[in-house]
DRENTINU-797079 format. One record per residue (C-alpha): x, y, z. Coordinates in steps of 0.2 Angstrom, whole numbers, plus 5000, padded with zeros to 4 digits. Layout:
# DRENTINU-797079
XYZ ...
This chain:
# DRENTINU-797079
540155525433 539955485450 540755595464 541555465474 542455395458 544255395458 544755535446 545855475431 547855455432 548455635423 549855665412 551555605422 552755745427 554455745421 555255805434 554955705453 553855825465 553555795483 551555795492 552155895507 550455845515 549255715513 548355575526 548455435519 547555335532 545955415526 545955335508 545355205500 546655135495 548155045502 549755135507 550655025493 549255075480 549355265485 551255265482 551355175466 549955275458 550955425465 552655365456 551855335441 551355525439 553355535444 552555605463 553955515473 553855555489 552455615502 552455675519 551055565531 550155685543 549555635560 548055745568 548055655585 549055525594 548255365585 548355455567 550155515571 550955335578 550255275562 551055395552 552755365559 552455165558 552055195539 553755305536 554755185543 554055045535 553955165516 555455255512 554455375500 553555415513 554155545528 553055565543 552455755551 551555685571 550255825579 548755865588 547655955574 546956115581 545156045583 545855885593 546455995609 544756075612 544055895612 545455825623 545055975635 543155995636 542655825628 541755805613 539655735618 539155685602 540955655593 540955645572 540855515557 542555485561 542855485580 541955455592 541055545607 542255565623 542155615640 543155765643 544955745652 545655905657 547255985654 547955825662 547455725645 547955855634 549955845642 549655645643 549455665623 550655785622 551955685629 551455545617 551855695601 553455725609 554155525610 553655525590 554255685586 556055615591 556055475579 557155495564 555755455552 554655585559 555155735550 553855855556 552755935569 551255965563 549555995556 549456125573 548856275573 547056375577 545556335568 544056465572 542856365560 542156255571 542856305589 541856435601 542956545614 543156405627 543956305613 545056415610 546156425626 546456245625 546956265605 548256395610 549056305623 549356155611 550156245599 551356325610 551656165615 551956095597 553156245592 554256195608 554356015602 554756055584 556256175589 556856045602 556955895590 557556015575 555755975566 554956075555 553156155560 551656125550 550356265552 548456215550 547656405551 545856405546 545156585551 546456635564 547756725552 548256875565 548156735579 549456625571 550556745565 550656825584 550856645593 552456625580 552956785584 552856785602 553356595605 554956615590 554656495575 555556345572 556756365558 555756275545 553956315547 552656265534 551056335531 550056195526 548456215514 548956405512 547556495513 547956685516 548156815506 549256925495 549757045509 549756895522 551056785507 552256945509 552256935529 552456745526 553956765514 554956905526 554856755541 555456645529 553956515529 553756395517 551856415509 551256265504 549656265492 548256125489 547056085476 545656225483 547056365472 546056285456 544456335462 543456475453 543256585468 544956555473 545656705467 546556785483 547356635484 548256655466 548556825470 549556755484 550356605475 550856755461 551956855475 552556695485 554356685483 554656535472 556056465484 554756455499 553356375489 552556205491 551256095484 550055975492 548455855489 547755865509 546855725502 545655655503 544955825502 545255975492 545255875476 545756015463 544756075448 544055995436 543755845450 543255955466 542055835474 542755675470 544155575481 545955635482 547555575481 549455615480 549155545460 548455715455 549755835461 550255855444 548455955441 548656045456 550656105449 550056125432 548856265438 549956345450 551456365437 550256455424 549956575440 551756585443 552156605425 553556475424 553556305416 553056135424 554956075424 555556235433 553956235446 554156045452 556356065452 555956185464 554456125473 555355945475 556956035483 555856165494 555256015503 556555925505 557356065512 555756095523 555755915529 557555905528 557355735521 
């Protein structure tokens, strides 16, 4: 079986769910292709994220040409520092680029802001702080950006989506200190139990991807198990995080249903009742 082989379409759900985060710009296949494999599983409708200003005004072209498909526009956390400081050798996917100051990173946060005031656009988001891969000068330039992200979310009444790799307390005290938008969405959940209960006293949504499948993913289960079933979301992420048994090969908003499948036997409810809920909790997130 070869890893970049499209895994097979699963068992369709019977109930309609919602991907609360995918990129679809960074498939193989074509928007129209995504989608119809998507409704064929009886995955309906999916929410296009941007991670910087190109990825983002493709995403809000794409929902308004796709009714299934609502679009969140952002800076990803790893795009500020690069914006900032520059980026000498860049990555498979972006180039290398000269660094621009905080005057670029306002120049592309102005451009966030006329998207996130479009009606498609139903979010602000993926935004956040990623330790992973940023050293201390990066992070400055991260926190700045998200500041700046949860004042555009609340101004245009859009939700916030949260990328947090590795900055858990850091998150948490920029919401807090800054006041989160109404509807804030953890994307890609990946905190634990005790963190899920702070989470779930605020009010955010918790949205989990395909990694809760995974063997040593057990924290996250833990989590999912206390997460209060009216703030719970699903998503692909994909291309990546392609849940278990396919972690490796390409993703796409078609196997959601493996990913809920997994998370209702943690939760200890049936699919139907799962997905119901899941469908409505993003709809209410994204007010779409």
């Amino acid at each position: 079986m070869s890893r970049t082989e499209a895994p097979p379409l699963p068992e369709p759900l019977r109930v309609p769910v919602a991907d609360s985060h995918t990129h679809l710009d960074m498939q193989d296949a074509t928007v129209e292709e995504a989608l119809a494999r998507a409704a064929a599983v009886n995955v309906t409708t999916v929410v296009q994220v941007g991670c910087d200003v190109a990825g983002s005004r493709w995403a809000a072209e794409t929902a308004a040409a796709h009714p299934a498909v609502h679009a969140s526009v952002a800076l990803h956390p790893n795009e500020a520092p690069r914006i900032v400081h520059g980026d000498p050798y860049g990555t498979a996917r972006q180039g290398a680029r000269e660094p621009g100051g905080k005057a670029a990173l306002e120049e592309a946060l102005a451009e966030i802001d006329a998207l996130a005031a479009l009606d498609h656009v139903r979010g602000v988001g993926e935004t956040g702080l990623d330790f992973f891969r940023t050293g201390p000068e990066g992070i400055a330039a991260q926190e700045e950006s998200f500041r700046a992200h949860i004042e555009i979310a609340k101004r245009h009444g859009k939700a916030l989506v949260i990328h947090d790799r590795d900055a858990h307390a850091d998150v948490l005290r920029v919401l807090l200190d800054a006041g989160a938008p109404e509807r804030t969405v953890f994307h890609c959940y990946s905190g634990d139990a005790e963190m899920a209960e702070v989470c779930a006293r605020a009010g955010y949504f918790m949205s989990f991807a395909g990694n809760v499948t995974f063997k040593n993913a057990q924290p996250l289960r833990d989590a999912l198990a206390v997460a209060p079933m009216e703030l719970v979301l699903v998503e692909t992420d994909a291309p990546f995080l392609t849940p278990a048994p396919y972690r490796g090969r390409p993703n796409a908003p078609y196997l959601i249903p493996v990913t809920l499948r997994a998370m209702a036997e943690v939760k200890g409810v049936d699919e139907d009742t799962l997905a119901t809920a899941i469908y409505d909790n993003t709809a209410r997130a994204f007010d779409f």
